[in-house]
C-alpha positions as CSV (number, residue, x, y, z in Angstrom):
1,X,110.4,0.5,-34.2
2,X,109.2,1.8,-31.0
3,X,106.8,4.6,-31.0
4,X,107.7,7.5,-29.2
5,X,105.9,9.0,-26.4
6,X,104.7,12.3,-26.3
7,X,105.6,14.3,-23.3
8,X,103.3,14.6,-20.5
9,X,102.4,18.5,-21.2
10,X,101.4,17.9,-25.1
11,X,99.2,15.1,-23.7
12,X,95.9,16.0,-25.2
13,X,93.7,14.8,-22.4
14,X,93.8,16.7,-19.1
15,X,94.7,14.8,-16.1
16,X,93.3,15.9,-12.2
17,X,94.6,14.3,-9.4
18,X,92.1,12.7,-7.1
19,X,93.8,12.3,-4.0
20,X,90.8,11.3,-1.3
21,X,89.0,9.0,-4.2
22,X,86.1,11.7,-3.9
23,X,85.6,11.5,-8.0
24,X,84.9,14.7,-9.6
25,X,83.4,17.4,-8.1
26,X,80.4,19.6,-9.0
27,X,76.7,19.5,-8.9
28,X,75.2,15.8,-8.5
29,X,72.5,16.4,-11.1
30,X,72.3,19.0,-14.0
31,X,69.2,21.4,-13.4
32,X,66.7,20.4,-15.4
33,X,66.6,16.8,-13.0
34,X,64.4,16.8,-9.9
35,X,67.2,16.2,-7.3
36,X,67.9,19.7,-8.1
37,X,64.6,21.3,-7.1
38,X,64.3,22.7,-3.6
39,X,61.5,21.6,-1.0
40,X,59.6,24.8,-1.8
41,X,59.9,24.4,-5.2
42,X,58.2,20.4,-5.5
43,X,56.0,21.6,-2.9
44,X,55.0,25.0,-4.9
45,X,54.5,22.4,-7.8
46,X,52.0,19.9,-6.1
47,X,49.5,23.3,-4.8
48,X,49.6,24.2,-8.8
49,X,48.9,20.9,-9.5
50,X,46.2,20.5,-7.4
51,X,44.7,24.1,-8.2
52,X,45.4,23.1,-12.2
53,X,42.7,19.7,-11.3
54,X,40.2,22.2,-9.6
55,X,40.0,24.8,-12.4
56,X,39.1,22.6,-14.8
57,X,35.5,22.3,-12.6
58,X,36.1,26.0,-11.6
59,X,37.1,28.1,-13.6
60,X,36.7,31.1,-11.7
61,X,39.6,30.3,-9.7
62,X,42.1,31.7,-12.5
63,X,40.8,34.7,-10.0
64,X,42.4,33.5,-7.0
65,X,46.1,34.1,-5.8
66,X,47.5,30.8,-4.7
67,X,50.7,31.9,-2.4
68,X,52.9,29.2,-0.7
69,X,54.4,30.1,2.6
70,X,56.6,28.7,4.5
71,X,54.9,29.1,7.9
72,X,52.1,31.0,9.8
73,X,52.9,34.3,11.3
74,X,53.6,33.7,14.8
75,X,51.4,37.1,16.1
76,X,48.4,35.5,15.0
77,X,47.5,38.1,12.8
78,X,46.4,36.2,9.3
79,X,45.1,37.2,6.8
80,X,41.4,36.5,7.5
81,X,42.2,37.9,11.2
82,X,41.7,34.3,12.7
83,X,43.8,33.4,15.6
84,X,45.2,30.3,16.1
85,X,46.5,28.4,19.3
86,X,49.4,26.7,20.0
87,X,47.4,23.1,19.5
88,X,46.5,24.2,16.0
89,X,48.7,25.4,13.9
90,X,46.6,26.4,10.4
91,X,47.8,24.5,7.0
92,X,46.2,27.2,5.2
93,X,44.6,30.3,5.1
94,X,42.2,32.4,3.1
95,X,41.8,36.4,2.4
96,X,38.8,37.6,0.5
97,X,39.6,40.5,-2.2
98,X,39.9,44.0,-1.4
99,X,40.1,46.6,-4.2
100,X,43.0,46.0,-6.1
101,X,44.2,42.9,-4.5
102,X,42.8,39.0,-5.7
103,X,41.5,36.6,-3.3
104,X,44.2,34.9,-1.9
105,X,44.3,31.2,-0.9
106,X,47.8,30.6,0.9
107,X,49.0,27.4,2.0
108,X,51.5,26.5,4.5
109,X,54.6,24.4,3.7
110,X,55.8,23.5,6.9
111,X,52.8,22.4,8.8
112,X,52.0,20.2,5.6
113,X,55.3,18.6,5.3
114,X,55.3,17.9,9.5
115,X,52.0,15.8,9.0
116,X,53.4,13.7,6.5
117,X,56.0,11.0,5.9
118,X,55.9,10.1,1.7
119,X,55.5,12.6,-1.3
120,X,52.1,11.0,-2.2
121,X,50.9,11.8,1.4
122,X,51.9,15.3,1.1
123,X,50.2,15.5,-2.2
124,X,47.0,14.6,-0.7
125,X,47.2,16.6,2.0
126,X,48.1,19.5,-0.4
127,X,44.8,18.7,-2.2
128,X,42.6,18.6,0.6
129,X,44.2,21.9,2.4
130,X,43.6,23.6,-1.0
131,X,39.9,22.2,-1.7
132,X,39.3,22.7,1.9
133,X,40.3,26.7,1.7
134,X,38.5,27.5,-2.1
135,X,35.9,25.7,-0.3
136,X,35.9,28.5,2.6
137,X,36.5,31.3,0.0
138,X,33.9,30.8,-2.2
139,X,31.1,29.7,0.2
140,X,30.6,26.6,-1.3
141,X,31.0,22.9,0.4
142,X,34.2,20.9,0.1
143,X,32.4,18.2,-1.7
144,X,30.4,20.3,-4.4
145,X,34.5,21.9,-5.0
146,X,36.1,17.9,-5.4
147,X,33.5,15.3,-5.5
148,X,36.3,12.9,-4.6
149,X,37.0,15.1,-1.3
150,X,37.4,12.5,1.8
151,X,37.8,10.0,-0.3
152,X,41.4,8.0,0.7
């Protein structure tokens, strides 16, 4: 005998029409995958990366404010009240402490990301603007921060 067949609106399975073969919609990948992080956020996540490396050499810099900013501030007015001309646009920037407030080391997304073409550039570049700037903050050479500073 021929099995009947259930009618379409007992159907346990829900059906969707795809009517421009676009597949399903929604996000592309759940948000605990990279594809999902922003630009700021990967590069927020190589500076603490490269300021976890340093702190294992110094540890004072568990002191320091690292900040990530998108860009300079266009009236020249930084933080260490260094202007800068239009031929040199700063990756980073340094402010000593003042009462309350840490020392701040602030990087500079933008100008970083310009300079370079592959995520393993970037993350060098990251390093050396961030060894470059403790460097300049705590009076001490580049070098004695990273030994491997220069070094491609």
């Amino acid at each position: 005998m021929d099995k009947p067949v259930p009618p379409r609106d007992t159907d346990p399975r829900p059906r969707r029409r795809d009517r421009h073969g676009r597949g399903m919609r929604g996000p592309v990948a759940p948000p605990q995958v990279p594809l999902s992080a922003s630009r700021g956020e990967v590069f927020a996540d190589l500076v603490r990366d490269s300021v976890e490396r340093l702190e294992r050499r110094l540890p004072q810099l568990t002191e320091i404010d690292f900040l990530v900013l998108d860009v300079p501030r266009l009236d020249g007015k930084q933080d260490d009240a260094e202007g800068w001309s239009d031929e040199s646009v700063p990756l980073g920037g340094t402010s000593a402490a003042q009462g309350e407030r840490a020392a701040r080391v602030v990087i500079y997304r933008r100008p970083v990301e310009i300079r370079t073409k592959s995520r393993d550039e970037r993350a060098a570049l990251v390093h050396e603007v961030v060894v470059e700037q403790v460097a300049e903050l705590l009076g001490l050479s580049p070098e004695s921060v990273d030994p491997r500073y220069g070094e491609d």
